[in-house]
C-alpha positions as CSV (number, residue, x, y, z in Angstrom):
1,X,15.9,33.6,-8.1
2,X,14.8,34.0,-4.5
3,X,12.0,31.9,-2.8
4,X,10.4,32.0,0.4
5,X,9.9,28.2,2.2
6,X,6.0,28.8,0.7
7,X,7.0,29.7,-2.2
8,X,9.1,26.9,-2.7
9,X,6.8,24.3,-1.8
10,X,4.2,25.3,-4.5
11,X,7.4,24.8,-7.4
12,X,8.1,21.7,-5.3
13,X,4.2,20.2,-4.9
14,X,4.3,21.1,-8.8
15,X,7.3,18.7,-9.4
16,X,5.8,16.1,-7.3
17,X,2.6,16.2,-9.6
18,X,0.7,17.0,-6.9
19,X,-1.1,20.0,-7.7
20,X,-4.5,19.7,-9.0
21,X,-4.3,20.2,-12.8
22,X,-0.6,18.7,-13.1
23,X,-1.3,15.1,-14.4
24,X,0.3,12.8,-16.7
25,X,-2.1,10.6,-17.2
26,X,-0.5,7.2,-17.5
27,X,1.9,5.0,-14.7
28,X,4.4,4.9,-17.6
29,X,4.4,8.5,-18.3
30,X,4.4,9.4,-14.0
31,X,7.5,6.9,-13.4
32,X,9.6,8.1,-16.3
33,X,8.9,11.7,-14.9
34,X,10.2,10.6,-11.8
35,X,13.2,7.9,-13.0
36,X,12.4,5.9,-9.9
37,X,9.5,6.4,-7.4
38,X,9.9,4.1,-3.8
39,X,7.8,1.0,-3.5
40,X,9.4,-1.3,-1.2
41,X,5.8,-2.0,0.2
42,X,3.6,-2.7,-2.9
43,X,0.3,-1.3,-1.4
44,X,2.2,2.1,-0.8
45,X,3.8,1.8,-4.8
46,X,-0.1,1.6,-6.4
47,X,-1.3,4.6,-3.9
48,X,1.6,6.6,-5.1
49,X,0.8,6.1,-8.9
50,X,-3.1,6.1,-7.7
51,X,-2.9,9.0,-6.3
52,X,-1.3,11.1,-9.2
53,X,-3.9,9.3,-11.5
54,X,-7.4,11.3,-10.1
55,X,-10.3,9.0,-10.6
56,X,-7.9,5.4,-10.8
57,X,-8.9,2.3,-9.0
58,X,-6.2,-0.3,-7.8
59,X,-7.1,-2.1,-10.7
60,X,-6.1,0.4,-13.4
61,X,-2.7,0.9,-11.9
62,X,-2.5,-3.5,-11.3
63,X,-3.1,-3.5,-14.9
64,X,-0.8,-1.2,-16.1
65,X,2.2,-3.2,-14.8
66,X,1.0,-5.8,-16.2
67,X,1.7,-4.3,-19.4
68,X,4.8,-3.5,-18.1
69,X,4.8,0.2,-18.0
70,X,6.7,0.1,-14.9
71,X,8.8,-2.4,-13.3
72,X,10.1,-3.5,-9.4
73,X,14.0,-4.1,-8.9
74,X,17.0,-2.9,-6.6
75,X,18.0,0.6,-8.8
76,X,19.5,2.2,-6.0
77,X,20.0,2.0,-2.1
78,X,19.8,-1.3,-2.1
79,X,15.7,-0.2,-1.9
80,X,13.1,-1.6,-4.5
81,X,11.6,1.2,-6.9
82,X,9.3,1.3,-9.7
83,X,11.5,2.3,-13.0
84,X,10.8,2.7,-16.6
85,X,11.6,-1.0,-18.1
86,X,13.9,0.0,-20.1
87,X,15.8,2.4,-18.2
88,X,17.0,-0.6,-15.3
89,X,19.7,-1.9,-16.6
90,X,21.2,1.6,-16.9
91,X,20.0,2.2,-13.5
92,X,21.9,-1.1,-11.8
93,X,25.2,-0.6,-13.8
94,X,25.6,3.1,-12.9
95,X,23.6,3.6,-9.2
96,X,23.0,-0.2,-8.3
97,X,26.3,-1.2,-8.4
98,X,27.6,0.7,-5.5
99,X,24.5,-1.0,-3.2
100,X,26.6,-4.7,-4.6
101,X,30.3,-3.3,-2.4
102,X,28.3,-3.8,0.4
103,X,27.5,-7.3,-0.4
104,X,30.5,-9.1,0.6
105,X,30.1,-7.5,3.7
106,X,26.5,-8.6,4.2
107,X,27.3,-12.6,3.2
108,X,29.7,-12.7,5.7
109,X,27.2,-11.6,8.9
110,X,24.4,-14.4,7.1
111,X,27.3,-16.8,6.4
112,X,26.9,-17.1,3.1
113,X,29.8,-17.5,0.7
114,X,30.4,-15.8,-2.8
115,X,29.9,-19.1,-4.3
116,X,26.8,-20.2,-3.0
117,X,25.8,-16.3,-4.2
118,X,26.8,-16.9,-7.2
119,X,25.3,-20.2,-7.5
120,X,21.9,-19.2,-6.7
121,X,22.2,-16.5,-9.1
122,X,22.5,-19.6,-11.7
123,X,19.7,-21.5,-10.0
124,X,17.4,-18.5,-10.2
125,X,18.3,-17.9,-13.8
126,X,17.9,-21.6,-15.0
127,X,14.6,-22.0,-13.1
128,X,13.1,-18.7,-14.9
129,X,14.8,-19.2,-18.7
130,X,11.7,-19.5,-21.4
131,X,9.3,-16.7,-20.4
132,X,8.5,-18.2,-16.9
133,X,7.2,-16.2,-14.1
134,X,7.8,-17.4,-10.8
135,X,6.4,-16.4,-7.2
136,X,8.7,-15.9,-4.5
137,X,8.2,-18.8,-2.6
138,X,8.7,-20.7,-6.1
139,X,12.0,-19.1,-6.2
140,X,13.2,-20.4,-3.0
141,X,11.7,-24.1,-3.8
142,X,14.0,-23.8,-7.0
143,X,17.3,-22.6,-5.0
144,X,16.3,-25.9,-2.7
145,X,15.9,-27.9,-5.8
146,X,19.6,-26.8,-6.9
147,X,21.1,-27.4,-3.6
148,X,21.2,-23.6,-2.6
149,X,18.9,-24.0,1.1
150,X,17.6,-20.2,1.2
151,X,16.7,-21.1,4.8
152,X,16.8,-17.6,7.6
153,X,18.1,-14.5,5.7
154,X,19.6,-16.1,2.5
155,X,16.8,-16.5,0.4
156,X,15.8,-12.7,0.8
157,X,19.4,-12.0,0.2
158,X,19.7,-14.3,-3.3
159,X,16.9,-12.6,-4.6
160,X,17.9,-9.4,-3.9
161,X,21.6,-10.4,-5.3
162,X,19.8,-11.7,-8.8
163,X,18.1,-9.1,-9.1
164,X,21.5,-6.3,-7.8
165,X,23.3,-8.4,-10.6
166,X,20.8,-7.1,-13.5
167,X,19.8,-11.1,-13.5
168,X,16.1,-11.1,-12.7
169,X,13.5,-8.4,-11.7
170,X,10.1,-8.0,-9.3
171,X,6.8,-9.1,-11.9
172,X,3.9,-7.8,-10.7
173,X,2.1,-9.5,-7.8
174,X,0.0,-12.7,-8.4
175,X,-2.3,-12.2,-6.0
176,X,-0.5,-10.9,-2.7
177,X,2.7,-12.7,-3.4
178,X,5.6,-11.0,-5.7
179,X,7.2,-12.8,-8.8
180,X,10.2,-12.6,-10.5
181,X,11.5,-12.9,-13.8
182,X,14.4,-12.4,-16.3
183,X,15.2,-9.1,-16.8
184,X,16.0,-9.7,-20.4
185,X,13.2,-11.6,-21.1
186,X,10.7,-9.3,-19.3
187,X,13.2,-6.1,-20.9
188,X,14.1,-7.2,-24.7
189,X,15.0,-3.8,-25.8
190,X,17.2,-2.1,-22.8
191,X,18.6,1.7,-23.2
192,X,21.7,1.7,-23.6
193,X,23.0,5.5,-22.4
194,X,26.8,6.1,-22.0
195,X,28.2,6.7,-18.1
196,X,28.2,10.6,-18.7
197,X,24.4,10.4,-20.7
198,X,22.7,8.3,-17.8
199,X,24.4,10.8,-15.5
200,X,22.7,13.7,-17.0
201,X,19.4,11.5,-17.4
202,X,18.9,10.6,-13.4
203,X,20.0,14.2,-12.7
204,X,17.6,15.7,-14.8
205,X,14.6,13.8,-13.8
206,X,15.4,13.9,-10.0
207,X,15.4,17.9,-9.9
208,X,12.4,18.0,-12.2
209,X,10.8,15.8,-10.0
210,X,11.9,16.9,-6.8
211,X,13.0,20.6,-7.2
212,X,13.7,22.6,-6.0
213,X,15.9,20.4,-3.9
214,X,19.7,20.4,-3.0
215,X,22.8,18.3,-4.1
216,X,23.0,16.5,-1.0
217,X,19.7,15.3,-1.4
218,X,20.7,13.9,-4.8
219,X,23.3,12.6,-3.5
220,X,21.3,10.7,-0.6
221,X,18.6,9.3,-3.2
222,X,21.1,8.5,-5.4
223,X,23.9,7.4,-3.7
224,X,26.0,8.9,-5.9
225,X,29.0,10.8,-5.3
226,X,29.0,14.9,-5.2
227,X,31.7,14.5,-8.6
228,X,29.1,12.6,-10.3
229,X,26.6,15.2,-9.4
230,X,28.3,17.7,-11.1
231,X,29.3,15.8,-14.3
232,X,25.7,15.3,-14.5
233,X,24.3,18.4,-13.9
234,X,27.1,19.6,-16.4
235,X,25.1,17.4,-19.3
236,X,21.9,18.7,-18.0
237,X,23.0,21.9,-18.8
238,X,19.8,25.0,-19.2
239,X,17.3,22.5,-18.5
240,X,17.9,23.1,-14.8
241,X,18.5,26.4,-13.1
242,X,19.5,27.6,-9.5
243,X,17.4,28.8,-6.9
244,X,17.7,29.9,-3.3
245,X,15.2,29.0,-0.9
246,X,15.7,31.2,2.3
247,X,19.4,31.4,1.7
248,X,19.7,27.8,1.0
249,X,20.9,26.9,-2.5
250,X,18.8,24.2,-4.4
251,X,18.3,23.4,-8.1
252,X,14.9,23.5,-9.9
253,X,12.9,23.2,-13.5
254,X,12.4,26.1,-14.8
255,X,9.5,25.3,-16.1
256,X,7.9,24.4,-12.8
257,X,9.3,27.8,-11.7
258,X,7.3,29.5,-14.8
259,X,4.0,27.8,-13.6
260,X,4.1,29.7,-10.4
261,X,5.0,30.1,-7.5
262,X,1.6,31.1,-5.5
263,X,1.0,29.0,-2.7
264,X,-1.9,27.2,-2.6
265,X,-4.2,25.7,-0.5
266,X,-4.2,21.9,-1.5
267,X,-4.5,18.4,0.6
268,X,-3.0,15.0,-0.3
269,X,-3.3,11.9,1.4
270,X,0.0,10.0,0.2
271,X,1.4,6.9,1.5
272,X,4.1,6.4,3.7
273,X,6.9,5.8,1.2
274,X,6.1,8.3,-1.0
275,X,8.7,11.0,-2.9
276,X,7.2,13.1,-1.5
277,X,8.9,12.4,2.4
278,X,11.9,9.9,0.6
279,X,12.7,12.0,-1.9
280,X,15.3,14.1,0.3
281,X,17.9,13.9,2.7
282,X,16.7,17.0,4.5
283,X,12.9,17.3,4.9
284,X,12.4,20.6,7.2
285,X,10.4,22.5,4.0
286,X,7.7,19.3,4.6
287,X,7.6,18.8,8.7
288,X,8.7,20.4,11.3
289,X,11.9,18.7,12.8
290,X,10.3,17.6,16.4
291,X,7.3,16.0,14.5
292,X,9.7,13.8,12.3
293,X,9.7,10.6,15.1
294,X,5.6,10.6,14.2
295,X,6.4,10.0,10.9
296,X,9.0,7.5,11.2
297,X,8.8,6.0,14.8
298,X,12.4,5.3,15.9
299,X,13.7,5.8,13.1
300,X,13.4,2.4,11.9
301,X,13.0,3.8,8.3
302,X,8.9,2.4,8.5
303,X,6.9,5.9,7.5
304,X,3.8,6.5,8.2
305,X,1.0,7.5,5.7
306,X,1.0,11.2,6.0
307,X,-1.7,13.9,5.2
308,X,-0.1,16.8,3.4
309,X,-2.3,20.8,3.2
310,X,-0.1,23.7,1.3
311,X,3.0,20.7,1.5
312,X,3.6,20.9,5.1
313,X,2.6,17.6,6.6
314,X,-0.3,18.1,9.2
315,X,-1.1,14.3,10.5
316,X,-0.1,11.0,9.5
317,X,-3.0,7.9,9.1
318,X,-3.5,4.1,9.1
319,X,-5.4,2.6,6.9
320,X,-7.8,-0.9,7.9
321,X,-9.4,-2.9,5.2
322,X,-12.5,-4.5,6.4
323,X,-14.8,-5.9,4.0
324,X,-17.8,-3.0,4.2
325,X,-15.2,0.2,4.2
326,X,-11.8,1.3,4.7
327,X,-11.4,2.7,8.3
328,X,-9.3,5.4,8.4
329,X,-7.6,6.6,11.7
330,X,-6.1,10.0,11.7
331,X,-3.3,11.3,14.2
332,X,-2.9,15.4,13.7
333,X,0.8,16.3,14.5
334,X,-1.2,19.7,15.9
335,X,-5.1,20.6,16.6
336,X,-6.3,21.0,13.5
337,X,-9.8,23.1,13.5
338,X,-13.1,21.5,12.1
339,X,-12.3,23.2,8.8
340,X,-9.5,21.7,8.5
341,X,-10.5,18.1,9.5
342,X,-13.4,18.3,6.6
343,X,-10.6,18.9,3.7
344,X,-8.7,16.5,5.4
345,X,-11.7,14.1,5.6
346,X,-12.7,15.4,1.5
347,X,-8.4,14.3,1.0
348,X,-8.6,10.8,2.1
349,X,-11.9,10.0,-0.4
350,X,-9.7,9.5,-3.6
351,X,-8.2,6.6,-1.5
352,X,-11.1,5.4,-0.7
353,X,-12.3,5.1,-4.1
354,X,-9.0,3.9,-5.3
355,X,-9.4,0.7,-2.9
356,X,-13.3,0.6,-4.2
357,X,-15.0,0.6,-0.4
358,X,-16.5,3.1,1.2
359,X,-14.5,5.6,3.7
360,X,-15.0,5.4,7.7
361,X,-13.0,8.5,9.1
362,X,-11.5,8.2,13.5
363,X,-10.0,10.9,14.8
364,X,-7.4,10.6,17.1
365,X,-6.1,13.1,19.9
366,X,-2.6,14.5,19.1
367,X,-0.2,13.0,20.7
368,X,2.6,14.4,23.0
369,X,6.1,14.9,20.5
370,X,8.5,13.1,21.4
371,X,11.4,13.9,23.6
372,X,14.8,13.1,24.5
C-alpha cells in the first residue's frame, strides 16, 4: 500500500491513540498498547496517560499507579518509561541490558568502582527487603548508612544501576519526591517470554503503536540491533504489514490501516516527552526540519510541550501553575490565524481540567527559526 505524508499521519495519530474516538480507557490498558511510553519527567508521564484518558484528572491517573497498573524503571536507553509491571523484567534482560555495557564506562568518569556498584546495589536491596517503600532521598541516607557516600553523581548513578540490574524499580511519587522498591516484591508474578517471544512482543506493540514508522526508528527506541528487528518482526508475522509513505518504506497495523486513512482535522496539546515526538528517530512527517531546535533547544534532549493540528506540530507551550489557574504561554512555529488559535485555545482545556484550575491562555510572537 501507498500513502501520502497526510495520509500517513491519520494511520499514525490512530496508533498514537490520539484520534477522537480511539480510547482505551484505563492507564494499564494505554501502556500495554504501547509496551513503554517516556516519562523521565513525571508531570509529562500523567499528561501523556491524561491526555489519552478524555475527561481524567491528575488524580485518576496518580491513583491508578498506585494500583500498579503501570510502573517507572530503566527498560531501555538508559531513559525511565512507564511499562506494564509485569512485562519489566523482560524488558531489562532483553533491551536494558545493552544500556548496563555502557556502565563500566560511566563509573570510571564519576570514579566509582564496580565494587562500590555493586555494593550499593546490596545496600539498596537490604534497606527495601519486607514490602518497604522508600523516597529517594531515603535511599541515599541508606547507601550512607552502609558506607556507600552517594555524594555528586553517584547516588543518581546507584539508583539507576539497581534498578538497570532488575533490583529495584520507580514507586509512584509520595508527594513530589519518587520512591523506590523491590522489583520482586512490587512484581510477584513476572512474564516470563523466551528471547525470540519478547522479540516479537516489543516489535509488535511498537509498530502498532507507532506505525506506520521505519526500522531504524525501532531500532533507535529500542536500541536494538537491525538482526533483532527482523527476528522479531519474523514472529510478528501477518499482524504487521508494509507500507510506503512517499517512497519511504515503513511497517504498520493493519488494522489501523482498515480504520482509515482520511485526514482529519484534530488538535492535541501533548507534553514534551511524549511518543508522539520520542517515538522516532526521524520526525519530518510531525515538524518541519528547521523548526526542530524550537522543540528541543540545542539539542539538549529537553522537549518542549508541543501543540499538534492534523499531526503536524504548529507551536510548542509552557505551562505555569499558579494557585487561581494554569497560565499557558503559546509560541506558534508560524502565524497561525484567529481560527486556528481558538482550536488551539479549545486543545489546551483538557489540560486544564486534567490539573483541576482554570485555563489563562498568552500568545506569544513567532519567533525567528534558528540558523547556522
Amino acid at each position: 500500500m501507498d500513502l501520502t505524508t497526510g495520509e500517513a499521519l491519520a494511520v499514525r495519530l490512530h496508533s498514537l491513540l490520539l484520534t477522537p474516538g480511539r480510547r482505551l480507557g484505563s492507564v494499564a490498558a494505554i501502556v500495554e498498547w504501547f509496551g513503554a511510553m517516556q516519562a523521565q519527567d513525571m508531570a509529562s508521564g500523567l499528561w501523556s496517560l491524561g491526555v489519552r484518558l478524555p475527561g481524567s484528572v491528575a488524580a485518576d491517573v496518580e491513583a491508578a499507579l498506585e494500583r500498579r497498573e503501570a510502573i517507572r524503571t530503566w527498560p531501555m536507553r538508559g531513559t525511565v518509561h512507564l511499562v506494564p509491571p509485569a512485562d519489566a523484567r523482560w524488558m531489562l534482560d532483553l533491551m536494558g541490558v545493552r544500556a548496563l555495557a555502557g556502565a563500566a564506562k560511566r563509573r570510571a568518569t564519576i570514579g566509582l568502582s564496580e565494587r562500590t556498584a555493586d555494593r550499593g546495589v546490596e545496600v539498596l536491596a537490604e534497606a527495601l527487603a519486607g514490602g518497604k517503600r522508600l523516597t529517594r532521598a531515603a535511599c541515599l541516607d541508606a547507601l550512607a548508612a552502609g558506607g556507600v557516600t552517594p555524594g555528586g553523581q553517584l547516588g543518581y548513578h546507584l539508583l539507576w544501576y539497581a534498578s538497570q540490574r532488575g533490583v529495584t524499580c520507580i514507586a509512584p511519587h509520595v508527594g513530589k519526591e519518587q520512591t523506590f522498591v523491590l522489583l520482586d516484591e512490587w512484581v510477584p508474578e513476572p512474564n516470563r517470554p523466551s528471547r525470540e517471544e519478547a522479540l516479537g512482543l516489543i516489535v509488535r506493540r511498537y509498530f502498532r503503536s507507532h506505525g506506520p514508522a521505519t526500522r531504524q526508528d525501532f531500532v533507535r527506541w529500542t536500541g536494538l540491533t537491525l538482526a533483532d528487528t527482523r527476528t522479531g518482526l519474523a514472529v510478528a508475522g501477518d499482524t504487521l504489514t508494509t507500507v510506503r509513505v512517499d517512497g519511504t518504506e515503513m511497517i504498520a497495523d493493519p488494522a489501523a490501516l482498515a480504520a482509515g486513512t482520511t485526514t482529519r482535522d484534530d488538535w492535541a496539546a501533548l507534553p514534551g516527552f511524549d511518543e508522539y515526538m520520542l517515538g522516532y528517530k526521524d520526525r519530518a512527517l510531525m515538524v518541519d526540519k528547521h523548526h526542530l531546535d524550537r522543540i528541543v533547544p540545542g539539542g539538549n534532549g529537553v522537549f518542549q510541550s508541543t501543540l499538534v493540528a492534523a499531526g503536524r506540530t504548529v507551536a510548542t507551550w509552557k505551562r505555569t501553575l499558579g494557585r487561581k489557574a494554569v497560565t499557558v504561554d503559546v509560541f506558534p512555529l508560524a502565524p497561525l490565524a484567529a481560527a486556528a488559535r481558538t482550536r488551539a485555545e479549545a486543545a489546551l482545556e483538557p489540560y486544564a481540567a486534567f490539573v483541576g484550575l482554570p485555563l489563562r491562555v498568552r500568545w506569544s510572537e513567532v519567533e525567528p527559526a534558528a540558523t547556522g
